[in-house]
Structures are given as C-alpha cells and as structure tokens.
N, C-alpha and C positions, 0 to 999 in steps of 0.2 A: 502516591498510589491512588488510582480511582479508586469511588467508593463500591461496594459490593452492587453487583449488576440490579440483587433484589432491593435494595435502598431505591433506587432509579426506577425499576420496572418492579411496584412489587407481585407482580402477576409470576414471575417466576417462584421455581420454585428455592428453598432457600436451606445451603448446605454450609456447613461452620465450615472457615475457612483454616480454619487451624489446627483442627482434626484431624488426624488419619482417618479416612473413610473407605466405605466398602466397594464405590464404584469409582469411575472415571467418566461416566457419561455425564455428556450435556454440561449442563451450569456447573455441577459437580467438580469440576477442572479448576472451577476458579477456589484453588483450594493449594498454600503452599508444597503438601507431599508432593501435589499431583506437578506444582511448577518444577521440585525439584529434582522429579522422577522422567519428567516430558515437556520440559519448557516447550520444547519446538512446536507439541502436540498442542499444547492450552494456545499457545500463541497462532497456528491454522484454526484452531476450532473459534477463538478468541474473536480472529478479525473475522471470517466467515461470517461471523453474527454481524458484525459489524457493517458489512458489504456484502447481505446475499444478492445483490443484483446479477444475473446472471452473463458472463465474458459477451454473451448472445447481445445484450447491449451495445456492444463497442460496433458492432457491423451494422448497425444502426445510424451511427457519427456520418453526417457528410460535410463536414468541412475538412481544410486539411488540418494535422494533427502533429506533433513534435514530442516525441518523446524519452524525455534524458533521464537517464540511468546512470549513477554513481556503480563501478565496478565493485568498488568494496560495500555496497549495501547489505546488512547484514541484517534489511527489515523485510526486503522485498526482491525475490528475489531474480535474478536477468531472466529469468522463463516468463516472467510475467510480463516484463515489458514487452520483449520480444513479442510476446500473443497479444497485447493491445497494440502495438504498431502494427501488425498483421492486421487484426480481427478490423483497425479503424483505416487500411493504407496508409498509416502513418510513418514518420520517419525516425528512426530511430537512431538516439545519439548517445555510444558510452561513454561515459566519462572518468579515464583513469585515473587513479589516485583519489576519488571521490566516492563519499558513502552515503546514507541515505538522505535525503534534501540536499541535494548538492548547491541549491541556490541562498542556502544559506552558506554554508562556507567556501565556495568559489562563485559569490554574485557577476566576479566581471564574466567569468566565463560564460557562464550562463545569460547572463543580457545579453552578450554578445550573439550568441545564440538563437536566442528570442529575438533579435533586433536583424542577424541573418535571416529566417524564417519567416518572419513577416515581411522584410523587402521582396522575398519569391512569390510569397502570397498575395500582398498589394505591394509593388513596386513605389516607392516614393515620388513623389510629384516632384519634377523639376522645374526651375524656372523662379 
C-alpha cells in the first residue's frame, strides 16, 4: 500500500486512516470506511489528484497517436480511451480478452501493434 498522501505532501491535510470519520471529502477518502463504503468513489477522486491535467490537453497532441485498451480493464475505463483517441485523432485499438496494461500480459500482440502503427507513420526504408 502506498504511504498516506500527508507522509509525501505534508501540506495536506491529515485524517486517521482507520477511523470512522465524519466526512468523505477531499483526502478524507483516503480512509478504509470510506474504501469499503465507495472503493469506486476514493479511486475517481484518488487518481483525479493524481492526473488533474485537463482531457483539454489531449487536442493539443499533434503527432499520430495509438491507443490500446484491454476490454476487461477494470482500472480505466473504455470511455476514456475512447475520449483521448477522439480529443488526440488517434486510433483506437481494443483488445479482447485483455485487461489493464495489456502489454504486459499480451507483449506479442501489442508489439505487433506498435510495430503496425509505426510502419503507417514512418514506413520502413527498403533496400
């Protein structure tokens, strides 16, 4: 488990994690009730801190762009990719049977992949 957000930042503010507590806001989450009342909830609020950069970035990207998505991802979910292949013109690739990092547990596929996608983007020198 990482260590509590205020050990790293102690500028936050700093709530027992193994208490019942009276809120659920903010840092507050990072709090087992609150995981086992609203996993889903601490884990949006969780990474949000983690990546406020705003989707507004992605329409920003001008190279091309590839982006695989394991169908069974149960960290991230297919709306998302979906909105950065959109937001960047990028291409969008799912991958059945595959869940979050899929290039860890289907590398051929995915090289394969990566190794398509850059022959369209630089064709290979022949000769």
């Amino acid at each position: 488990m990482c260590p509590a957000p205020h050990a790293v930042a102690p500028e936050l503010p700093r709530y027992p994690s193994l208490e019942p507590l009276d809120t659920d806001e903010g840092w507050a989450k990072w709090n087992v009730h609150d995981w086992r009342r609203d996993y889903r909830g601490f884990l949006e609020f969780f990474f949000a801190e983690q990546f406020p950069e705003e989707h507004a970035l992605c329409r920003r990207v001008r190279c091309p762009v590839l982006v695989v998505h394991g169908e069974l991802d149960g960290c991230q979910p297919r709306e998302r990719a979906v909105a950065v292949a959109e937001l960047t013109g990028g291409t969008l690739v799912a991958l059945e049977g595959a869940g979050h990092l899929p290039q860890a547990r289907h590398p051929v596929k995915v090289n394969g992949l990566l190794r398509e996608f850059a022959a369209m983007v630089v064709p290979p020198k022949r000769g």
